[in-house]
C-alpha positions as a printed NumPy array, in Angstrom:
array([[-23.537, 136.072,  33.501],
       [-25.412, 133.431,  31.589],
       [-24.927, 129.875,  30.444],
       [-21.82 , 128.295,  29.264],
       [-21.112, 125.012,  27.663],
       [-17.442, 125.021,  29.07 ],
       [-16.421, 123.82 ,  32.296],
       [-13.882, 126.229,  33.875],
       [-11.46 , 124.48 ,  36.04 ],
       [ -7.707, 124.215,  36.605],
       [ -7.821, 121.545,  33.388],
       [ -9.607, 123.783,  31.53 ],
       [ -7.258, 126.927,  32.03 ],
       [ -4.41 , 125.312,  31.272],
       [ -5.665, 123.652,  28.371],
       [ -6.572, 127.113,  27.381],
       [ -2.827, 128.546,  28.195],
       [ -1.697, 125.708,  25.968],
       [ -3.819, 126.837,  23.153],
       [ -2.989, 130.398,  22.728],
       [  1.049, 129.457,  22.815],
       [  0.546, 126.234,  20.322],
       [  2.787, 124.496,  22.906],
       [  2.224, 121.87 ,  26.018],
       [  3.62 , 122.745,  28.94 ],
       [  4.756, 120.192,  31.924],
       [  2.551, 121.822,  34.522],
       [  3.35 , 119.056,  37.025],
       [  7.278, 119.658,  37.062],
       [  7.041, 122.522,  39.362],
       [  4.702, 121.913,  42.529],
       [  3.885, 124.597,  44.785],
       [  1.064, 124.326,  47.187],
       [ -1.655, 121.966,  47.162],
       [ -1.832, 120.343,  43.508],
       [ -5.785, 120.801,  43.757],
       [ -5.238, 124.623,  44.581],
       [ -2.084, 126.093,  42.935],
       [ -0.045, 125.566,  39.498],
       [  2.936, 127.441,  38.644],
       [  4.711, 127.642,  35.491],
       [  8.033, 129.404,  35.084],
       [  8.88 , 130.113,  30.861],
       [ 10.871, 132.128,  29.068],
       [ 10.033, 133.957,  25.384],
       [ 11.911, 134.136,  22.59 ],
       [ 10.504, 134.815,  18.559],
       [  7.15 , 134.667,  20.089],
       [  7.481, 130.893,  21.127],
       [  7.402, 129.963,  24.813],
       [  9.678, 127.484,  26.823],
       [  9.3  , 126.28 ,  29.539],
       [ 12.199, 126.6  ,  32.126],
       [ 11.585, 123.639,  34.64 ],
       [ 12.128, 119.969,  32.345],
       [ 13.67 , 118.352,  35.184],
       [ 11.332, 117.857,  38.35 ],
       [ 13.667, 116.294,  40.671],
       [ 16.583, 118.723,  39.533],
       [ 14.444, 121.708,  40.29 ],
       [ 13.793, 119.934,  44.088],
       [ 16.709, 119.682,  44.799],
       [ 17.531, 122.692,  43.842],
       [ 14.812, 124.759,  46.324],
       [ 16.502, 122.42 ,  49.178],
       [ 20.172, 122.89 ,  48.731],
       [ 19.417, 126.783,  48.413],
       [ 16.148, 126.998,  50.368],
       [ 18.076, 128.992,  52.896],
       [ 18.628, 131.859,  50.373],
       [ 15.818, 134.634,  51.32 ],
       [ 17.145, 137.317,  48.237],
       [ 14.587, 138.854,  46.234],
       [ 14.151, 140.93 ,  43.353],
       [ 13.622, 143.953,  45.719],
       [ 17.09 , 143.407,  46.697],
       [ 18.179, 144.638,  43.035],
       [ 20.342, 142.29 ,  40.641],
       [ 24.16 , 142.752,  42.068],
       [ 22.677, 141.178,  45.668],
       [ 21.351, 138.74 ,  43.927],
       [ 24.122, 137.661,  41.563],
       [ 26.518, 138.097,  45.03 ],
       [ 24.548, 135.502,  47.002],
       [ 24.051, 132.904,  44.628],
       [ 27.677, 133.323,  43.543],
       [ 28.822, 132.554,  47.493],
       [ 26.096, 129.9  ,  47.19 ],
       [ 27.392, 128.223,  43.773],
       [ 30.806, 128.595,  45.482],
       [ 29.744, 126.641,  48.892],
       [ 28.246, 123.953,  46.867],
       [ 30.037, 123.702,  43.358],
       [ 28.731, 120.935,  41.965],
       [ 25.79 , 122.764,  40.872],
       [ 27.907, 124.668,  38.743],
       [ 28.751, 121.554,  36.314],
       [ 24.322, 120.817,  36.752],
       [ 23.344, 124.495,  36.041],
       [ 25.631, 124.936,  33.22 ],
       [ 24.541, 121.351,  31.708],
       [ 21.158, 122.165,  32.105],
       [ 21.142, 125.73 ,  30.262],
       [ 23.493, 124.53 ,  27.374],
       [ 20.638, 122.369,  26.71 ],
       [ 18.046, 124.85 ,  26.801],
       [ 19.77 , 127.211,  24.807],
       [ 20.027, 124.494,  22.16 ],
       [ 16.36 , 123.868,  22.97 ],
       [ 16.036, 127.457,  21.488],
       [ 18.469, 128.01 ,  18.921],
       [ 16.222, 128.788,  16.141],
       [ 13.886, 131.629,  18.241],
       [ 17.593, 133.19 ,  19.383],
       [ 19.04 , 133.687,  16.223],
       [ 15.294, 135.031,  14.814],
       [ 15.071, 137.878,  17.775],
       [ 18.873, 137.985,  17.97 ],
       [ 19.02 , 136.749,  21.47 ],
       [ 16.065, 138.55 ,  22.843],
       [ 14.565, 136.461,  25.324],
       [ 12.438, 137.677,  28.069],
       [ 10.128, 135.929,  31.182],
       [  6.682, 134.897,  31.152],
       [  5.089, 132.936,  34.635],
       [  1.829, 131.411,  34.721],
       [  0.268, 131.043,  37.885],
       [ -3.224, 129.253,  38.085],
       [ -5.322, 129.339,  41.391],
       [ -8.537, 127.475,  42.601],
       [-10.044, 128.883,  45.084],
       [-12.191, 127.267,  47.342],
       [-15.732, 128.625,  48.498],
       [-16.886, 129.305,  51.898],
       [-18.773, 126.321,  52.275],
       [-16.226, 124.229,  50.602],
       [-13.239, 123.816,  52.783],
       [-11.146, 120.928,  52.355],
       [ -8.349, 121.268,  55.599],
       [ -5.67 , 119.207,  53.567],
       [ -6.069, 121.923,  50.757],
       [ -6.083, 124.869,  53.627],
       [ -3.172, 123.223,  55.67 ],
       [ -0.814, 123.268,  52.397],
       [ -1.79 , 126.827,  51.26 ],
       [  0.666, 128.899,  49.234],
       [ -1.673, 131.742,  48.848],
       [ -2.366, 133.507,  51.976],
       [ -2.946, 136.411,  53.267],
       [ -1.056, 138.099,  56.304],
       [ -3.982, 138.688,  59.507],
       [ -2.519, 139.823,  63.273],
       [ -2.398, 136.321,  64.31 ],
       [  0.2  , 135.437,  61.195],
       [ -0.735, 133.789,  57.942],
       [ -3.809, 132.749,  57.411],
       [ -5.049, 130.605,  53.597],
       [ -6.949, 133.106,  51.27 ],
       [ -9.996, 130.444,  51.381],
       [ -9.776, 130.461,  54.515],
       [ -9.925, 134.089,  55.288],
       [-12.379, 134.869,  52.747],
       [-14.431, 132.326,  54.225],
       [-14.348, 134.27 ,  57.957],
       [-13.94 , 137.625,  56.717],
       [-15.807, 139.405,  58.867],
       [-14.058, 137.43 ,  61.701],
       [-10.65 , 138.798,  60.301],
       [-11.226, 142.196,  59.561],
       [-13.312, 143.149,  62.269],
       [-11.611, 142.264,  64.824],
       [-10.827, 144.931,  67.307],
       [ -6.991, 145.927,  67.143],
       [ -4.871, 147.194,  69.466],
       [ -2.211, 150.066,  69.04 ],
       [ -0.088, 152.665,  69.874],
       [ -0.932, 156.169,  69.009],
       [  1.967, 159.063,  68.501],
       [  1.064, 159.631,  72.637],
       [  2.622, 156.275,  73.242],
       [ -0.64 , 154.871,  74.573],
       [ -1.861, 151.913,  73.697],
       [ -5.527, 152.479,  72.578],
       [ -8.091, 149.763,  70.869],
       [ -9.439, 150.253,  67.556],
       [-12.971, 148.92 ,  67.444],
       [-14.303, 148.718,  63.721],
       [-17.829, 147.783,  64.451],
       [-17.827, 150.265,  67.549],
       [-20.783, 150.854,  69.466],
       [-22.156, 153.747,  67.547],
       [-20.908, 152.024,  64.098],
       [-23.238, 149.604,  64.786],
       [-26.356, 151.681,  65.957],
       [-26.108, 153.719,  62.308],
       [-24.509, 151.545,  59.543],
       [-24.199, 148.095,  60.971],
       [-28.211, 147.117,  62.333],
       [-29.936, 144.565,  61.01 ],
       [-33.149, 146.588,  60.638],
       [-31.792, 148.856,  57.761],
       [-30.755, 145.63 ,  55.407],
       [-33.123, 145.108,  53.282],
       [-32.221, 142.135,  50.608],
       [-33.223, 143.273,  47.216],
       [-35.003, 139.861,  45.021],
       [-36.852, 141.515,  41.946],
       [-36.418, 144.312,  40.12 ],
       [-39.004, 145.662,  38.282],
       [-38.31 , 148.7  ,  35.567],
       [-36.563, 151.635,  37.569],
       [-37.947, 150.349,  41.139],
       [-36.6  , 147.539,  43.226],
       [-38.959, 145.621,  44.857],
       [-37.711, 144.228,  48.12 ],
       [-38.577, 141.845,  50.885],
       [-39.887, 143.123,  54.112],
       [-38.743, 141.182,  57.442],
       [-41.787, 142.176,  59.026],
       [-44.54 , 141.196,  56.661],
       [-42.507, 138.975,  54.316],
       [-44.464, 140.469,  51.432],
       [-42.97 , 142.455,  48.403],
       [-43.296, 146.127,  49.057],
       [-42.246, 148.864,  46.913],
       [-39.024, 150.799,  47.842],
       [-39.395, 154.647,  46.94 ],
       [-35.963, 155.919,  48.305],
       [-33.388, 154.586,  46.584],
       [-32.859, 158.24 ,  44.759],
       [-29.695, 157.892,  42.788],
       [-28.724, 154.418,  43.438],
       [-28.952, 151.679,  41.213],
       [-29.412, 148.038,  43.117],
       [-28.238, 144.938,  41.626]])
């Protein structure tokens, strides 16, 4: 809320990340998403020192392609998860040999934090989004969206939904009620509209002065002084 010498960008945040660990992290090894929107950054903790978990870009690609067809989660607890990447590992073995490589040498990585915590280690992800504005669209940034947001129609990009809000969620919907008849919800119905939702009761607030808002009147397009706003405080 007032001016700033620092530039706050995707640079910026991550140069601030790398700050508060004391550590550089190899934010292009993992690329999800447009690389203008989305960064991801997978680490684990040990003695208070981060590491990160992806060194290897092209290991970690090939990786998400050989097992891209694996849809378990964390919600589908930790003996489902350890059963379907063991029948995975077990389809495709040489993995084993490359995912046993690769975590010797991270644990060597972090030898000296292990033996400190006595093998404590826990996760940390860092996830840095840029979001676009509403009058800022770039379609090669929407078309490659990993952030979006789930509409009637199926996925739709965040920027792109916050951009046509109203568009999205007020759209009339059609359902079934407990009758088993299809009926249409209508969120800016008819009498919505007439009360809430008419342009005649908006009144865009410019100046405030003391306790009283001064607003601009459609009509006149002069200030005039707004007595009824009992209660409420306008920003």
């Amino acid at each position: 809320m007032g001016a700033r010498n620092d530039v706050v960008d995707p640079l910026t945040i991550k140069g601030a990340i790398e700050s508060a660990i004391n550590k550089s992290l190899p934010w292009e090894k993992v690329r999800i998403g447009h690389s203008d929107c989305h960064s991801y950054m997978p680490t684990l903790v040990s003695n208070n020192t981060v590491y990160s978990v992806v060194d290897d870009a092209a290991l970690f690609a090939q990786f998400i392609e050989d097992f891209k067809h694996i849809q378990t989660t964390r919600q589908d607890g930790t003996l489902r998860i350890i059963a379907d990447y063991s029948k995975a590992l077990l389809a495709q073995p040489r993995w084993i040999g490359r995912l046993t490589k690769a975590a010797c040498k991270k644990l060597f990585e972090m030898r000296s934090s292990l033996i400190c915590s006595a093998g404590k280690v826990h996760k940390l992800s860092f996830f840095v989004q840029n979001f676009m504005d509403a009058k800022g669209l770039v379609k090669e940034r929407v078309d490659a969206c990993s952030f979006m947001v789930m509409t009637a129609d199926g996925p739709v990009s965040m920027c792109q939904h916050n951009a046509q809000r109203d568009d999205y969620i007020l759209k009339p919907l059609s359902y079934t009620n407990a009758r088993g008849q299809v009926k249409q919800y209508k969120p800016l119905s008819e009498r919505y509209k007439r009360e809430r939702y008419n342009d005649e009761n908006i009144i865009p607030i410019t100046v405030l002065s003391g306790d009283s808002p001064t607003a601009v009147s459609k009509d006149t397009n002069e200030s005039t002084q707004q007595t009824h706003f009992t209660g409420e405080k306008a920003l």
